[in-house]
N, C-alpha and C positions, 0 to 999 in steps of 0.2 A: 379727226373725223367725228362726227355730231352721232350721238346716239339715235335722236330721234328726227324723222323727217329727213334726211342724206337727201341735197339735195340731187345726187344722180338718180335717185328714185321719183323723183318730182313728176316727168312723164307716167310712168309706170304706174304711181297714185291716181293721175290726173282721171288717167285711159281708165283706171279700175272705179273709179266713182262713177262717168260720164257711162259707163256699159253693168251697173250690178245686176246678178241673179234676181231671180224673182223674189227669194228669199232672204238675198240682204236687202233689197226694195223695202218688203213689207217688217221686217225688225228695223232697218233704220227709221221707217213712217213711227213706232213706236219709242226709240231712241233718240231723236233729233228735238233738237231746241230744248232740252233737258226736261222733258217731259220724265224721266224715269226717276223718282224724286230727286227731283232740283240735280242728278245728277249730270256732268255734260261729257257727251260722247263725242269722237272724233272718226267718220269711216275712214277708211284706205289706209290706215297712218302706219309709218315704215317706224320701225325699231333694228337699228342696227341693220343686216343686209335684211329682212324682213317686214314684211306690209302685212299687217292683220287686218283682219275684216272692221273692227270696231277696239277702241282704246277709252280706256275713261281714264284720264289723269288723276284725278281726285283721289280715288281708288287703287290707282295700280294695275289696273283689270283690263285684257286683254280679251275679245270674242269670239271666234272663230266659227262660224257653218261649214261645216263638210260634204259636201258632194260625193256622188259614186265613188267617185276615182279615185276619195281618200282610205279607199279599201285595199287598192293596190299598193302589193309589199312595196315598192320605190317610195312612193308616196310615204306610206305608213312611215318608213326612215326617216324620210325627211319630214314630215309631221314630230316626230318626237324628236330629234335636233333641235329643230328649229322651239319646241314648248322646252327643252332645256336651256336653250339660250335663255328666252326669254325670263325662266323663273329664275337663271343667275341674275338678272339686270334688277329682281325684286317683283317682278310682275306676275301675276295669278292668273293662267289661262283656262277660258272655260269654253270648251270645244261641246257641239250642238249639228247632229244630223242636219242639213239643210232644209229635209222634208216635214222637221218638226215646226220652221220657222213658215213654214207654207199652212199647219194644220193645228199648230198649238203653242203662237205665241204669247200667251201668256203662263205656258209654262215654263219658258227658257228666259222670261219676266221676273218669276217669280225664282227660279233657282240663281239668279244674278242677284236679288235681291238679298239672299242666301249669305254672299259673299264678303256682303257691305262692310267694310271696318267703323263705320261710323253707324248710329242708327236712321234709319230709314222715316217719314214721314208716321207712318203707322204702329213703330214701334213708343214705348210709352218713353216721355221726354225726364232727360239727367241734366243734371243743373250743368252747364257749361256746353254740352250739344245748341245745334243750333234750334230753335223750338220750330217743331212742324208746321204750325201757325205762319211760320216768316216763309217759309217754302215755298216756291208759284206753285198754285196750285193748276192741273192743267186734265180735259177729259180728253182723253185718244179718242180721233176722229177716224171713222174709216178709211183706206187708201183711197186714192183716186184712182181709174181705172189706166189709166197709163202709167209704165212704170216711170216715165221723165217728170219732174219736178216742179 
């Protein structure tokens, strides 16, 4: 069975890109086409029986937005399962209010930034990094008022 991507989650991916929150809308508008230095993100993407909101390969880095409901003890259980699993497999989960992603995403921006095992475009360049210079450079556009694509 494939770690990542199981194809019996294929629907279940598909259904969760084509319908996101307003707040994975507006972080993927910021995440997508590797606008987050030169990093490239992946929505929906299943890891073993779970789909997290956002994956960066490169990285290791897992995203997750939480809604109300991840207040609820059930939830809460399975919330922390499921970020165990995931940091057995090597992966870094960083879980983010959804309402933050509505009112201050460049602060769940800047704390992923935080994370990076490599440096980042801004940080100052080490001989054997890739040099920031080579990085696309890229300016975040507002969303568009729809959240479809």
């Amino acid at each position: 069975m494939p770690l990542h991507n199981r194809p019996s989650l294929k629907e279940r991916r598909r259904a969760l890109r084509n319908r996101p929150t307003e707040a994975e809308h507006l972080l993927w508008y910021q995440l997508r086409g590797s606008q987050l230095d030169g990093r490239k993100f992946r929505r929906q993407h299943s890891i073993g029986p779970f789909i997290v909101d956002f994956f960066c390969p490169e990285e290791r880095l897992a995203i997750e937005l939480d809604g109300d409901y991840h207040h609820e003890p059930d939830q809460k259980e399975y919330d922390r399962r499921r970020t165990e699993f995931l940091e057995r497999q090597g992966i870094k989960v960083l879980r983010f209010e959804s309402g933050l992603a509505l009112t201050d995403q460049q602060c769940i921006l800047d704390e992923i930034r935080k994370v990076w095992t490599t440096p980042h475009p801004g940080a100052p360049f080490v001989h054997g990094d890739r040099h920031p210079a080579s990085l696309p450079r890229t300016t975040p556009q507002p969303p568009p008022n729809s959240l479809r694509e």
